[in-house]
N, C-alpha and C positions, 0 to 999 in steps of 0.2 A: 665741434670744431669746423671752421669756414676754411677752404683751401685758398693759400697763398694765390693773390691774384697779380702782383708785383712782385720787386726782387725780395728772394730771399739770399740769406748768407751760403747757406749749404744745404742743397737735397739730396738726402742720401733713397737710392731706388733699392727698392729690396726691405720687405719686412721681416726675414726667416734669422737665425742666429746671428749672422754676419751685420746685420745692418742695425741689429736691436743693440749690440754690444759698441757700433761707432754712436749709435744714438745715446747711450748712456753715457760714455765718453765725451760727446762733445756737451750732455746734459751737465756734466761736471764741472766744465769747464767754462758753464756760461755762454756756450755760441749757440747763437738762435738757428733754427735749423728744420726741418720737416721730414718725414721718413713717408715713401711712399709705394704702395704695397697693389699687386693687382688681385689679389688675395679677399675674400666678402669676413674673415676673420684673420687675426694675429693667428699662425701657425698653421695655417691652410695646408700649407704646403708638406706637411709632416701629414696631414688628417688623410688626402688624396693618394699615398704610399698604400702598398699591398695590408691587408688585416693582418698577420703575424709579423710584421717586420717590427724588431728589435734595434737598438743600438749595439753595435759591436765593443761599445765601452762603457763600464759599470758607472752609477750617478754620480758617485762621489769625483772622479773626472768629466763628468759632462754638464758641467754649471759656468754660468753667464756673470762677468762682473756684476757682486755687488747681491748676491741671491746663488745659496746653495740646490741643490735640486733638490724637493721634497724624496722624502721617503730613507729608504735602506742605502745607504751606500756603495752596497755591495751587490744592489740587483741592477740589472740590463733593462730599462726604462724600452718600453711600447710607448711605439710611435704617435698614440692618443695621451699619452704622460710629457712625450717633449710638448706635444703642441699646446695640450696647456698649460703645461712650464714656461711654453713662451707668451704666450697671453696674458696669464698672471705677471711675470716679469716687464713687462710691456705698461701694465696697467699700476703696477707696484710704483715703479718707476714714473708714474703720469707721461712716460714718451710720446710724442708728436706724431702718430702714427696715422697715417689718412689709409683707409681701405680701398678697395674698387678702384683704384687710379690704375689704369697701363698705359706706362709708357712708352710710346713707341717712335721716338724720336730725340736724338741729343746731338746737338750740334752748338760750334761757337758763334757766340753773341759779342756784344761789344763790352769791354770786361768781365769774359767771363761764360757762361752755356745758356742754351737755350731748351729746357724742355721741355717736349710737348706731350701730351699726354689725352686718353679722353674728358677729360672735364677740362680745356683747354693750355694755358701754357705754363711756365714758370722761367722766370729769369734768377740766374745763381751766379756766384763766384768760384763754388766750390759744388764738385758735385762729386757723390762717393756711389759707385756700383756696384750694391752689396747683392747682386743676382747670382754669384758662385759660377763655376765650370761648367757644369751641368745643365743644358740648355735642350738643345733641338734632337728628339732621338735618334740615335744612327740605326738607319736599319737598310740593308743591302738590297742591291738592285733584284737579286733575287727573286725578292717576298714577287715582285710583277710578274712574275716568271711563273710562280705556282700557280695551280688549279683554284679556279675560282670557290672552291667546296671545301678548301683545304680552310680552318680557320685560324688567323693571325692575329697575332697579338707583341707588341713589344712590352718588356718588362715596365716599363711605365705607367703603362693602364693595365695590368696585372693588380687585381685585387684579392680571389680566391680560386679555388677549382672547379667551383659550379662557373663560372663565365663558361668552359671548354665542350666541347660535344662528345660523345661518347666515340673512343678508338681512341690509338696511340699517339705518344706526343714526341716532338723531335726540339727539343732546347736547346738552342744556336748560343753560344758562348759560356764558357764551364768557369767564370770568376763567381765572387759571392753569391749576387742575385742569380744566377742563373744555378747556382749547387742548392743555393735553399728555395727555387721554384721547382727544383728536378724533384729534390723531397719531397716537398709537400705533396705533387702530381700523382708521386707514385703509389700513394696511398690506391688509387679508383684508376692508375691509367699506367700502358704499358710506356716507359720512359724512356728514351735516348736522348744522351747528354752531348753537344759536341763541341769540339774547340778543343785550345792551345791549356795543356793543365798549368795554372797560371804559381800550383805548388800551395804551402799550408803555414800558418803560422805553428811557430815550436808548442804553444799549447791550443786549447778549443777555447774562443769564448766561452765562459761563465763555469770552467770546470775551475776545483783547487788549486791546480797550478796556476792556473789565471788569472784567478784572484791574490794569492798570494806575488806572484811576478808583475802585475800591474803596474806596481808603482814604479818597478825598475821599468818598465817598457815603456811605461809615461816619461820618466826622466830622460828616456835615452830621445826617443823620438820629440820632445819637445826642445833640447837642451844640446844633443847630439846631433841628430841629424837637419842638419839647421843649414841656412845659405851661407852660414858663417865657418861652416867647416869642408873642406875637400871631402870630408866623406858625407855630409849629407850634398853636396853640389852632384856628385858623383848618382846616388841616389835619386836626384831630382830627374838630373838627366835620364836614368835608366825608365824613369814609371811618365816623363812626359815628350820624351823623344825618340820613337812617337809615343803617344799615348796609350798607356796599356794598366791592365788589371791589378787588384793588390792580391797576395795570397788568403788563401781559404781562411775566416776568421773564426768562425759557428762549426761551417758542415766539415766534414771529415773524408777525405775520399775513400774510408772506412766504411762512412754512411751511406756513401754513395754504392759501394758494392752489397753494403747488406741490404740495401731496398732494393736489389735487382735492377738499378738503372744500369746501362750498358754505355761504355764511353766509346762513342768516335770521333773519329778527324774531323776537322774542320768540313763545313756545309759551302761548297764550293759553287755555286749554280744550281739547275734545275733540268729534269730530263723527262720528258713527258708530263712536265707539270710537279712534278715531285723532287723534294731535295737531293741531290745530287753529292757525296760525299768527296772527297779529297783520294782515296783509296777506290772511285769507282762505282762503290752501293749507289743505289736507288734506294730510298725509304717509303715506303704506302703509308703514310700520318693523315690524320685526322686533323691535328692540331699541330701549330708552332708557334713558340714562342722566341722572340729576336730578342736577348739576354746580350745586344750587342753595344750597350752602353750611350753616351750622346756625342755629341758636337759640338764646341764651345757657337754660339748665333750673337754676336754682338753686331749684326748688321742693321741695327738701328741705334748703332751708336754712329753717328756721320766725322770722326777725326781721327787720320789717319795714325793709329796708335798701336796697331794689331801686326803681329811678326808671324813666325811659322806656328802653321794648326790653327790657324784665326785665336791666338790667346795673345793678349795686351803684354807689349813690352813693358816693362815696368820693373823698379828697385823698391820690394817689399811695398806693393801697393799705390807707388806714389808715380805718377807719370813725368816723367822731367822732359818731355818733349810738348807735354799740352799742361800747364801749370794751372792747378786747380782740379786735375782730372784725379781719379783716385781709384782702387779696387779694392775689392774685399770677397773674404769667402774663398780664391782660388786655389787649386791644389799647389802645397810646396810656395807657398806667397811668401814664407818666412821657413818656416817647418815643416818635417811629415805632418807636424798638428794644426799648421794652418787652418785646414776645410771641417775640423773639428768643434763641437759646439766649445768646447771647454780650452781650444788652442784660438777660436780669432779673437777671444779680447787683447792677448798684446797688441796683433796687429792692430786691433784697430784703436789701442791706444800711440800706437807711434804714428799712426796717419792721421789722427785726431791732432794730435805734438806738431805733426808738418802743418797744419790746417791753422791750430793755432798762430804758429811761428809768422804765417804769409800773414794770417790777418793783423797780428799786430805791426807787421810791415807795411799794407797797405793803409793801416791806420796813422803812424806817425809817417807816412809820405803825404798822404792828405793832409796832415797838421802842417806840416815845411809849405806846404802848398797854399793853404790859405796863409799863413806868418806872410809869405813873400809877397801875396795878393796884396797885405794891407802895408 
């Protein structure tokens, strides 16, 4: 496949769940269109995660319009099983997917965006930003503050426990990834967990009760806690204003006591090079790990669209201040299940629906238009 070198109709940026489900959508639908990925494979992005990470949600909820997830239903698919679920889905689908593109620039053109990218530009009408919330890691001003000897790491380039050096570890924020990085550590290193306890879902990932309750917590969170109801708006506000952690889904602060990890306060600064706790301690570590989550970076998108916490204003995806601008993937876009592999197909068949809607208005404006010509 040759990259568009003229206008296309619609480029959707982002090749990970979010952009592959607008891609099948507008496939459906007949709108020519391009998906572009900075990714050297479909599902990159899932491969480059920690070696044991898990989905918190069993297969049978974690499938893509149009293709069930292989296997058991009922098991928690590894992160080398999404990614090629989405590969095969990708390629199942014949989707338009270009690799190695990063974009790093979008801005308005005349009818429409301009962008640019390295293998040069793309002009569009419609452009859909399926790169999700999840962007530039946050990690505090702190980490500058430690001793040069001290070794750093934020959960993002978290792979295994051989990366770490021999001595104790201090894990700056206690939500998911930072309870199942505390685990795993604690196997070969002396552990402290620190942060706000962000609290635990009513059952564990992949135990009996979670399996049998599933479907009620699918229903509730895709169907209940929605933009469409006061209590999930309620909801919304509570996990993105400001932005903060979901409860414990896997580990257990059960787990956390039985592996001898030790919970403190919040990692408040640095005092002779070392972390500095909320309560006063000093900790002598070896290792830390910044489990302190990201920062929405849409600062190569050039239109002024972005509200509080740099996240795009927007009604379920659609921008009504830059028409043709679109999102996808983001937390609470529609649902708790938005950011979920198995919740952005609606969305992005109602964005697909808007996408539709304008093109066939820009089409019969053009017909009035030449009619009048002749």
């Amino acid at each position: 496949m040759q990259l568009y070198t003229d206008r296309i109709e619609t480029v959707v940026i982002g090749g990970a769940q979010a952009g592959l489900a607008t891609s099948y959508h507008l496939k459906a639908r007949g709108l020519p269109h391009i998906v572009v990925d900075a990714g050297d494979r479909v599902g990159d992005v899932w491969r480059q995660r920690w070696d044991s990470l898990r989905l918190f949600t069993q297969g049978r909820i974690s499938s893509l319009p149009g293709m069930a997830f292989p296997g058991s239903g009922a098991s928690y698919p590894t992160k080398e099983e999404v990614a090629d679920y989405l590969e095969t889905y990708a390629a199942r689908f014949d989707l338009p997917v270009m690799n190695g593109v990063n974009v790093n620039r979008v801005s308005v053109a005349d009818d429409g965006f301009m962008v640019e990218h390295n293998e040069g530009r793309l002009q569009a009408a419609n452009v859909v930003v399926a790169t999700g919330s999840f962007h530039h890691p946050r990690i505090p001003d702190t980490a500058d503050d430690l001793d040069d000897g001290i070794f750093q790491i934020h959960s993002s380039s978290y792979l295994r426990p051989s990366q770490f050096h021999a001595g104790d570890v201090l894990v700056v924020g206690a939500g998911n990834s930072g309870a199942e990085i505390a685990l795993e550590l604690s196997d070969g290193h002396r552990v402290w967990l620190s942060g706000r306890d962000p609290g635990q879902e009513p059952t564990r990932a992949g135990s009996v009760p979670d399996r049998l309750l599933t479907p009620v917590y699918w229903f509730f969170g895709h169907h209940v806690i929605t933009m469409s109801t006061p209590m999930g708006r309620k909801v919304r506000d509570h996990f993105l204003n400001p932005p903060r952690g979901i409860p414990l889904g896997r580990a257990r602060r059960k787990d956390v006591v039985a592996a001898g990890i030790e919970r403190v306060p919040r990692t408040i600064g640095a005092r002779d090079g070392r972390p500095l706790l909320e309560d006063g301690r000093v900790l002598d570590v070896a290792n830390v790990v910044w489990c302190t989550g990201y920062a929405a970076d849409y600062s190569w998108i050039e239109i002024p669209v972005f509200g509080e916490y740099g996240y795009p204003t927007h009604e379920r995806g659609v921008v009504e201040s830059a028409p043709g601008l679109y999102f996808m993937g983001l937390m609470f876009q529609y649902s708790m299940t938005s950011p979920l592999i198995a919740g952005v197909g609606r969305d992005a068949d109602h964005i697909v629906q808007h996408i539709a809607s304008r093109t066939t208005r820009s089409m019969e404006g053009s017909g009035r238009t030449r009619e009048a010509r002749r």
